[in-house]
LUMKENU-665104 format. One record per atom (N, C-alpha, C, O): x, y, z; atom name; residue in three letters. Coordinates in pm, 1 decimal. Layout:
BEGIN
+----------+----------+----------+------+------+
|        X |        Y |        Z | atom | type |
+----------+----------+----------+------+------+
|        X |        Y |        Z |   CA |  ALA |
...
+----------+----------+----------+------+------+
This chain:
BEGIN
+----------+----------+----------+------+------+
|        X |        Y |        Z | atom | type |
+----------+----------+----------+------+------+
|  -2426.6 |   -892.1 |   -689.7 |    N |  UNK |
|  -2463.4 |   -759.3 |   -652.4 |   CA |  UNK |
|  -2589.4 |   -770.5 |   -567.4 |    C |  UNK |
|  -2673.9 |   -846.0 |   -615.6 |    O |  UNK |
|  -2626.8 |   -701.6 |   -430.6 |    N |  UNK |
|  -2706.0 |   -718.7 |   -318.8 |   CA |  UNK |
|  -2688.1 |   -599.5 |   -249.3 |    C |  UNK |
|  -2592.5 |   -529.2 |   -216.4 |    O |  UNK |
|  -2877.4 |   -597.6 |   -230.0 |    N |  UNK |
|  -2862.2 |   -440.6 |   -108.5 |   CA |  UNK |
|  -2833.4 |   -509.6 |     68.8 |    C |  UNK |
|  -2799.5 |   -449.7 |    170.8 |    O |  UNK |
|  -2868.9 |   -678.6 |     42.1 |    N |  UNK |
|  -2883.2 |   -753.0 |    136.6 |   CA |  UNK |
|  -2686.5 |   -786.0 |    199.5 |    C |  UNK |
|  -2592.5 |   -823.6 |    129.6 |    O |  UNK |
|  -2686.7 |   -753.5 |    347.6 |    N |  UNK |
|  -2555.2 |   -814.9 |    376.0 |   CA |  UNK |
|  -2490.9 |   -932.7 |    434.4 |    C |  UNK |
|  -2376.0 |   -964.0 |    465.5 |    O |  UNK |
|  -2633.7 |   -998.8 |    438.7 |    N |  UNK |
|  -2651.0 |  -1188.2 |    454.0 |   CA |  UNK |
|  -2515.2 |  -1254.1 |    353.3 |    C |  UNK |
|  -2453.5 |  -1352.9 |    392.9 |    O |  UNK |
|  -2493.3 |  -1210.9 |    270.4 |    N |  UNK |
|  -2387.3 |  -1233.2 |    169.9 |   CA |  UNK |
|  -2239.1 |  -1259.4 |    234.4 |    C |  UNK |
|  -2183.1 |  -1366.6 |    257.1 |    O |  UNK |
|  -2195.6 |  -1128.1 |    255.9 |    N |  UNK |
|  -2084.3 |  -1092.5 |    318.8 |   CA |  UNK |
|  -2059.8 |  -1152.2 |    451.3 |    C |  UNK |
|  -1944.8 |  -1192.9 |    468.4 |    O |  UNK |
|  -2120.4 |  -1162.6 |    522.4 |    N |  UNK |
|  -2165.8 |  -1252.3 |    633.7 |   CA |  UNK |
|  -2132.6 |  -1407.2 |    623.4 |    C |  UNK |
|  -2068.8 |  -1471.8 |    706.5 |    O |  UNK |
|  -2184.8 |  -1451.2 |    512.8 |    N |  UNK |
|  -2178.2 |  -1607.4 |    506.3 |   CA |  UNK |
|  -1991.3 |  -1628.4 |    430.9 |    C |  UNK |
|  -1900.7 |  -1691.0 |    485.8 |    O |  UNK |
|  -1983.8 |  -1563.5 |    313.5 |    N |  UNK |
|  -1854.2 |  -1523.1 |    318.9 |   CA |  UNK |
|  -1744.6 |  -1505.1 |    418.2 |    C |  UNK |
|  -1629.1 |  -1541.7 |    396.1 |    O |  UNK |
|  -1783.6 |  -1448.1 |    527.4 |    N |  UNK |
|  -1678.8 |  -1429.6 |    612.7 |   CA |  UNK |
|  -1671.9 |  -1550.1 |    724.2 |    C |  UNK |
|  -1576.0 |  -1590.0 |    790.2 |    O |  UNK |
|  -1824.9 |  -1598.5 |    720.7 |    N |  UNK |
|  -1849.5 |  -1722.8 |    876.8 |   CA |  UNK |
|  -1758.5 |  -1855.7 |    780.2 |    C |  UNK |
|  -1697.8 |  -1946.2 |    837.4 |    O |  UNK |
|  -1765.7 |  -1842.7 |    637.1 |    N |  UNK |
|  -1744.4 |  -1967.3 |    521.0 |   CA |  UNK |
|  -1526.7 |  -1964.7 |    524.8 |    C |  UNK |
|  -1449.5 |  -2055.7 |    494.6 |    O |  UNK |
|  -1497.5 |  -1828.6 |    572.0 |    N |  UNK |
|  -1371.8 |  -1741.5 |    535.9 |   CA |  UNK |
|  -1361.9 |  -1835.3 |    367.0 |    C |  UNK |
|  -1308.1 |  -1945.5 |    357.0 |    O |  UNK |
|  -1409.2 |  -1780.2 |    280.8 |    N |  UNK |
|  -1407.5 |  -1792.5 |    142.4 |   CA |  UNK |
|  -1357.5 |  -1688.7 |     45.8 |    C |  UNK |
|  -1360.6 |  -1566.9 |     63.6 |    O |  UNK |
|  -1309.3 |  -1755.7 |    -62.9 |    N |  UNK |
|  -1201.7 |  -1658.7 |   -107.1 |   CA |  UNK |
|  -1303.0 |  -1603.1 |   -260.4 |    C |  UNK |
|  -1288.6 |  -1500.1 |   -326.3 |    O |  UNK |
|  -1385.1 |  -1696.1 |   -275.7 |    N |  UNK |
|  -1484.1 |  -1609.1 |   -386.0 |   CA |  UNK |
|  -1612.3 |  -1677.9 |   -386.1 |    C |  UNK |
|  -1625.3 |  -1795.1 |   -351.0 |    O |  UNK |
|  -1687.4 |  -1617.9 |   -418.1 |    N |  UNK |
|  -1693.3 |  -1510.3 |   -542.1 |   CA |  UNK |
|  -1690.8 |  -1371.8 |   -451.5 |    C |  UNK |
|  -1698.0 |  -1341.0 |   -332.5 |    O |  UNK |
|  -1678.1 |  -1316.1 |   -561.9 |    N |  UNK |
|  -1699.4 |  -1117.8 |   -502.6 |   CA |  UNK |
|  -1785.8 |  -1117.6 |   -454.2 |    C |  UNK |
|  -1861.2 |  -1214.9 |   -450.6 |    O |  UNK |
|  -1809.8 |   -992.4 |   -391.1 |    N |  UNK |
|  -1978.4 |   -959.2 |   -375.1 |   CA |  UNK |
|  -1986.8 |   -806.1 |   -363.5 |    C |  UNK |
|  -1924.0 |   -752.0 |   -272.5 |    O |  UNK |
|  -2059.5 |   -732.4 |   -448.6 |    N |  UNK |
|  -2089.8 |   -606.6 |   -418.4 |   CA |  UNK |
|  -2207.2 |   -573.9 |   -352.5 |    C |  UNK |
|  -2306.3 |   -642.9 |   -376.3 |    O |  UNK |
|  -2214.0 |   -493.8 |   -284.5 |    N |  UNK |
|  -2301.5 |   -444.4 |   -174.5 |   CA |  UNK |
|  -2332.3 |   -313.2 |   -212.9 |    C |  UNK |
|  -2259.2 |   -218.8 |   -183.0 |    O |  UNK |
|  -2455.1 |   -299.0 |   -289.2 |    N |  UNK |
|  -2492.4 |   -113.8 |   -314.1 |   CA |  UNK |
|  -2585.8 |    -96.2 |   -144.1 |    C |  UNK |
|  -2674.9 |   -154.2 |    -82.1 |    O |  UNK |
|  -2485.6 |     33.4 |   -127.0 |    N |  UNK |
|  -2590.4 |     82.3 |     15.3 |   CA |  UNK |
|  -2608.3 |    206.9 |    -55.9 |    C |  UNK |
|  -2504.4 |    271.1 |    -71.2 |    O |  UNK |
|  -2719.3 |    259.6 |   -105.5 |    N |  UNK |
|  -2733.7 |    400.6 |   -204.2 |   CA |  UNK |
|  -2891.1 |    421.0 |   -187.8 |    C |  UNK |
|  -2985.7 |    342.5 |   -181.1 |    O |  UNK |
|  -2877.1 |    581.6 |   -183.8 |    N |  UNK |
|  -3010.2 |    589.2 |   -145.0 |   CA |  UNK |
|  -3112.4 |    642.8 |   -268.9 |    C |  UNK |
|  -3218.7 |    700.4 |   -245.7 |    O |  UNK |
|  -3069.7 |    618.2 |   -382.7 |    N |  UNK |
|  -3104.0 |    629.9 |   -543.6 |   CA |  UNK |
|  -3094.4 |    535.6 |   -569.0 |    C |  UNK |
|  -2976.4 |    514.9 |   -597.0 |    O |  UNK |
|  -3190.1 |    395.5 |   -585.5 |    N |  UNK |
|  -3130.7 |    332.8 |   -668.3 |   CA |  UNK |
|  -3246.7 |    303.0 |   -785.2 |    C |  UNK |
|  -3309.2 |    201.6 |   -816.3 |    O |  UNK |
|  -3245.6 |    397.5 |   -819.2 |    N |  UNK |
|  -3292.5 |    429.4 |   -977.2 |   CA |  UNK |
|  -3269.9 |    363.9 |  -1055.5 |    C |  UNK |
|  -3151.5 |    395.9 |  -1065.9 |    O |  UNK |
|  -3291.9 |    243.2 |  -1175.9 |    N |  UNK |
|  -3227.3 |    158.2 |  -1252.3 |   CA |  UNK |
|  -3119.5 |    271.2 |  -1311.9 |    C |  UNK |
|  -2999.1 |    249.2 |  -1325.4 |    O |  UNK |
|  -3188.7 |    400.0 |  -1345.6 |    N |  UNK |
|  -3050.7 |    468.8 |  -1473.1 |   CA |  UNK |
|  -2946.4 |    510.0 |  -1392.4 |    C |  UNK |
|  -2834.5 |    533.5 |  -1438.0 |    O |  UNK |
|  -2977.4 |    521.2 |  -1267.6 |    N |  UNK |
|  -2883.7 |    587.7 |  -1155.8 |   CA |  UNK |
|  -2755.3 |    506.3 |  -1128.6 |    C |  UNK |
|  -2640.7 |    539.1 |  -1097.7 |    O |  UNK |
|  -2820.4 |    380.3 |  -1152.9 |    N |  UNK |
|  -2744.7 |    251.5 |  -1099.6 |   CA |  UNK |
|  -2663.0 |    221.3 |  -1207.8 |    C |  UNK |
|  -2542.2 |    199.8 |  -1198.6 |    O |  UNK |
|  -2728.6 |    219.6 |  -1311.0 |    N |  UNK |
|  -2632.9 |    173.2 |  -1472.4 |   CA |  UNK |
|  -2494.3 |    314.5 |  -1478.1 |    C |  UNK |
|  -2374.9 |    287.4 |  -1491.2 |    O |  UNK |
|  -2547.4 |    454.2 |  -1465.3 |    N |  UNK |
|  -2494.6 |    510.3 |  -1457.1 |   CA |  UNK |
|  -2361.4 |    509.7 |  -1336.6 |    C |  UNK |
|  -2242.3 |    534.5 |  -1355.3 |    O |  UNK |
|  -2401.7 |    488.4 |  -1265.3 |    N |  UNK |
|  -2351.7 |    454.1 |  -1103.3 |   CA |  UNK |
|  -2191.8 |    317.9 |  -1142.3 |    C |  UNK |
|  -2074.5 |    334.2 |  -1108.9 |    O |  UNK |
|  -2250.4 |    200.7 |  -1217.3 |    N |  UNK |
|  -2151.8 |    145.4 |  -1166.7 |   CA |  UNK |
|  -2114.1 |    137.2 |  -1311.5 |    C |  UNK |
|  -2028.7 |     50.1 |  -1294.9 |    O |  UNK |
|  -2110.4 |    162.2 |  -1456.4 |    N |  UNK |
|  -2049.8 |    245.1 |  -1542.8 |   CA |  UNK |
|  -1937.8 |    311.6 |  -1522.2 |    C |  UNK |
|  -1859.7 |    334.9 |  -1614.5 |    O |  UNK |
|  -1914.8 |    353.7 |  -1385.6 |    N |  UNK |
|  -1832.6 |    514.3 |  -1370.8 |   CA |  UNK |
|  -1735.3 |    407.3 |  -1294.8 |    C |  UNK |
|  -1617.4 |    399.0 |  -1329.4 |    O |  UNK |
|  -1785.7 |    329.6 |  -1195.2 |    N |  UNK |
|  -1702.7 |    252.5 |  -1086.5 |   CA |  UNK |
|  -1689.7 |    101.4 |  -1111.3 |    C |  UNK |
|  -1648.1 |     36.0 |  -1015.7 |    O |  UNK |
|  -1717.4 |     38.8 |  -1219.7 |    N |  UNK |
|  -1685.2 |    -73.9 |  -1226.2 |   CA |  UNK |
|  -1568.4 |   -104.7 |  -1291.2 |    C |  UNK |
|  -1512.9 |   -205.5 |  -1247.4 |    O |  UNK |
|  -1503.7 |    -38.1 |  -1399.9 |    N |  UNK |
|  -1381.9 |    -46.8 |  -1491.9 |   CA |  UNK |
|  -1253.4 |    -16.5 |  -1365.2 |    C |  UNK |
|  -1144.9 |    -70.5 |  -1386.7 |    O |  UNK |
|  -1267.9 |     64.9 |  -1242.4 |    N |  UNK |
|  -1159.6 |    105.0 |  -1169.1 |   CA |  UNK |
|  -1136.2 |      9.7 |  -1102.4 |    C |  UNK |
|  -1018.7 |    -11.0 |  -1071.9 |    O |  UNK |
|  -1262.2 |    -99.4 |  -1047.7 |    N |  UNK |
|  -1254.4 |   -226.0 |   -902.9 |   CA |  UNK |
|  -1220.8 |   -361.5 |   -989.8 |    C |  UNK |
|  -1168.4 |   -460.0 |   -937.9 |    O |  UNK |
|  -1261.7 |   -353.1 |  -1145.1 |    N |  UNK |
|  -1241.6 |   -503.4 |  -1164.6 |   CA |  UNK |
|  -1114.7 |   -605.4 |  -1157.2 |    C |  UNK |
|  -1120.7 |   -723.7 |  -1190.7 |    O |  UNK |
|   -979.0 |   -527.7 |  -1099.0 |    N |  UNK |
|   -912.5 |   -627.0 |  -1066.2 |   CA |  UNK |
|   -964.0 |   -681.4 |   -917.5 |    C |  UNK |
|   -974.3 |   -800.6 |   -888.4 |    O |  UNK |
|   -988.6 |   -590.3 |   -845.7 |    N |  UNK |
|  -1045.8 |   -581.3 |   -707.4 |   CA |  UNK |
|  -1105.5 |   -719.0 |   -734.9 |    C |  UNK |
|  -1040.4 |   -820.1 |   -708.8 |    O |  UNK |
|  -1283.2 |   -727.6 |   -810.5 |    N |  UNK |
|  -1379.1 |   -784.4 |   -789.7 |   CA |  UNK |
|  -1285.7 |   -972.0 |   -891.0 |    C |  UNK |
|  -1284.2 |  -1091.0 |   -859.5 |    O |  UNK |
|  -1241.5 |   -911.1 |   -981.7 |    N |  UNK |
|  -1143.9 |  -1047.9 |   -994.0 |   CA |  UNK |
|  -1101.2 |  -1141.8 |   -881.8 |    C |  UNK |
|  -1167.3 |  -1241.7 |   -853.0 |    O |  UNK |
|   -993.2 |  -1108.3 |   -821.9 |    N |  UNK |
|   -957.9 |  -1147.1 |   -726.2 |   CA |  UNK |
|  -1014.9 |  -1222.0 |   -563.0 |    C |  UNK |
|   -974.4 |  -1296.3 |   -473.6 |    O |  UNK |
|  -1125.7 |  -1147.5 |   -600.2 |    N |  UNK |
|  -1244.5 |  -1213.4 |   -492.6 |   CA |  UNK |
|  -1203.5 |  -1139.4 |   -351.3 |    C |  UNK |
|  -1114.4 |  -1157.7 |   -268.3 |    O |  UNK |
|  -1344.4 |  -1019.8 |   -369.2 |    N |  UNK |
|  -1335.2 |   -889.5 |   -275.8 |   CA |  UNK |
|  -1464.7 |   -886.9 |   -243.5 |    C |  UNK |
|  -1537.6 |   -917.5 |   -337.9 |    O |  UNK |
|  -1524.6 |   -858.6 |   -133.1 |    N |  UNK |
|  -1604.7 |   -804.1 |    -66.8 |   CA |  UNK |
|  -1605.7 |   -595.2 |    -61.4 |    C |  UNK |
|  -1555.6 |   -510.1 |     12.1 |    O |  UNK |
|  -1699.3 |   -595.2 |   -193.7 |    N |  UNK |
|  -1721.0 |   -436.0 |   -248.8 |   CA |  UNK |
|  -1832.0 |   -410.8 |   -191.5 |    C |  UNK |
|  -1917.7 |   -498.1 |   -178.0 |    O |  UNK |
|  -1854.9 |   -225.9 |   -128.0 |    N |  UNK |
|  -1958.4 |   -206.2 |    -91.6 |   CA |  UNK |
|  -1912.9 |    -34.5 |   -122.5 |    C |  UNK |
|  -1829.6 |     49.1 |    -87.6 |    O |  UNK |
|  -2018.6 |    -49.4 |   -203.1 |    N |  UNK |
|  -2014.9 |    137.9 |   -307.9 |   CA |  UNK |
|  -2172.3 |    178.1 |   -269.1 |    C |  UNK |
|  -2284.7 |    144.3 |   -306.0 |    O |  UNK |
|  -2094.8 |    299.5 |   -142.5 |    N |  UNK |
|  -2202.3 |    391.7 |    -53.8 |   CA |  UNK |
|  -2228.3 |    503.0 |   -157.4 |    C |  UNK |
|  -2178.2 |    484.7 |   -268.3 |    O |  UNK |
|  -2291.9 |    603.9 |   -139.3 |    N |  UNK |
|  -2359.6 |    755.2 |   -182.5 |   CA |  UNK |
|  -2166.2 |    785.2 |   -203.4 |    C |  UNK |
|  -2118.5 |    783.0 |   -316.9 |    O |  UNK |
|  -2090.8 |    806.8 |    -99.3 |    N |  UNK |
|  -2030.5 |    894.2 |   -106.5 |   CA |  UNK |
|  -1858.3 |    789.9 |    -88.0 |    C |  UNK |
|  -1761.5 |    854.5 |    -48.1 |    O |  UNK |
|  -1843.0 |    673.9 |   -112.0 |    N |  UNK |
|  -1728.5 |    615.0 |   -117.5 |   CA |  UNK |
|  -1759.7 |    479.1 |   -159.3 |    C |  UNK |
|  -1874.6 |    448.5 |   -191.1 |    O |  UNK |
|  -1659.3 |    392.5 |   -161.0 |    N |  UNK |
|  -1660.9 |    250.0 |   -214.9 |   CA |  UNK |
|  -1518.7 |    171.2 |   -154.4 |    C |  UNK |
|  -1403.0 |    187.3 |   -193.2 |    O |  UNK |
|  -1563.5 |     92.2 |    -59.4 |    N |  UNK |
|  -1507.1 |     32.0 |     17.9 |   CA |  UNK |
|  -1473.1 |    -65.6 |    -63.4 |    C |  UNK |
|  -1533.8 |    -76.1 |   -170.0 |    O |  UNK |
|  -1333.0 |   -188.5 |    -18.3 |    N |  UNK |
|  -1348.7 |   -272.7 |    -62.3 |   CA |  UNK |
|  -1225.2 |   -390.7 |    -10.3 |    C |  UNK |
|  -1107.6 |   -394.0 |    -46.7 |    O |  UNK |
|  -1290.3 |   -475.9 |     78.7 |    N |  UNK |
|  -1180.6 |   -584.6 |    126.1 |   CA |  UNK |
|  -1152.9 |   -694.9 |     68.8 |    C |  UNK |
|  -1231.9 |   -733.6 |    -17.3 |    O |  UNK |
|  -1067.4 |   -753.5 |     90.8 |    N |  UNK |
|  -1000.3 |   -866.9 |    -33.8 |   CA |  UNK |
|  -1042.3 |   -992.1 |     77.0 |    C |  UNK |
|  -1026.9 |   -998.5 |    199.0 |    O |  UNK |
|  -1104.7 |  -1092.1 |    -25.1 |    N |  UNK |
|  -1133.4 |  -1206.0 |     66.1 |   CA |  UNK |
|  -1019.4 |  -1312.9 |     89.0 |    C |  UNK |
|   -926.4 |  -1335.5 |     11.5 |    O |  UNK |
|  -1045.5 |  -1377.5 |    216.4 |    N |  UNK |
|  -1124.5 |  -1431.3 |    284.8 |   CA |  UNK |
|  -1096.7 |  -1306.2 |    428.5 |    C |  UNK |
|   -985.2 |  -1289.5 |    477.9 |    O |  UNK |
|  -1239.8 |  -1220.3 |    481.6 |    N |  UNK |
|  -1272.9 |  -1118.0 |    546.5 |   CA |  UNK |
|  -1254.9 |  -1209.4 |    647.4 |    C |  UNK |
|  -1294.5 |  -1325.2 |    660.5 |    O |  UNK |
|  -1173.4 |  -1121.1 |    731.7 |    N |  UNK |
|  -1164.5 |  -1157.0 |    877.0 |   CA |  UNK |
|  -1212.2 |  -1063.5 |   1004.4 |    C |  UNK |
|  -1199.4 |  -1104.9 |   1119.6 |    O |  UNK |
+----------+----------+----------+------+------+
């Protein structure tokens, strides 16, 4: 988990198939906001983040591509 997208980047230059990586771009990130935050959205992506996905959960959606990102 990273606000940084150096991650996703090396992932995609690597075309690597894991690990996940979530990407919070949020403009709260309040520790309770955040516990609360991915509480609500983590039980729906974890086959997603299984599988080895490049996740990025904005204010208002939650993207999410299956690796190796091309």
């Amino acid at each position: 988990m990273t606000n940084d997208l150096d991650f996703g980047r090396i992932l995609a230059v690597e075309a690597a198939t894991s690990p996940s990586v979530l990407v919070l771009r949020l403009r709260d990130t309040h520790p309770d906001r955040l516990v609360e935050l991915l509480a609500s959205i983590l039980p729906g992506i974890d086959d997603t983040l299984e599988a080895g996905s490049f996740v990025v959960i904005e204010d208002a959606a939650v993207r999410a591509r299956k690796l190796p990102v091309s």
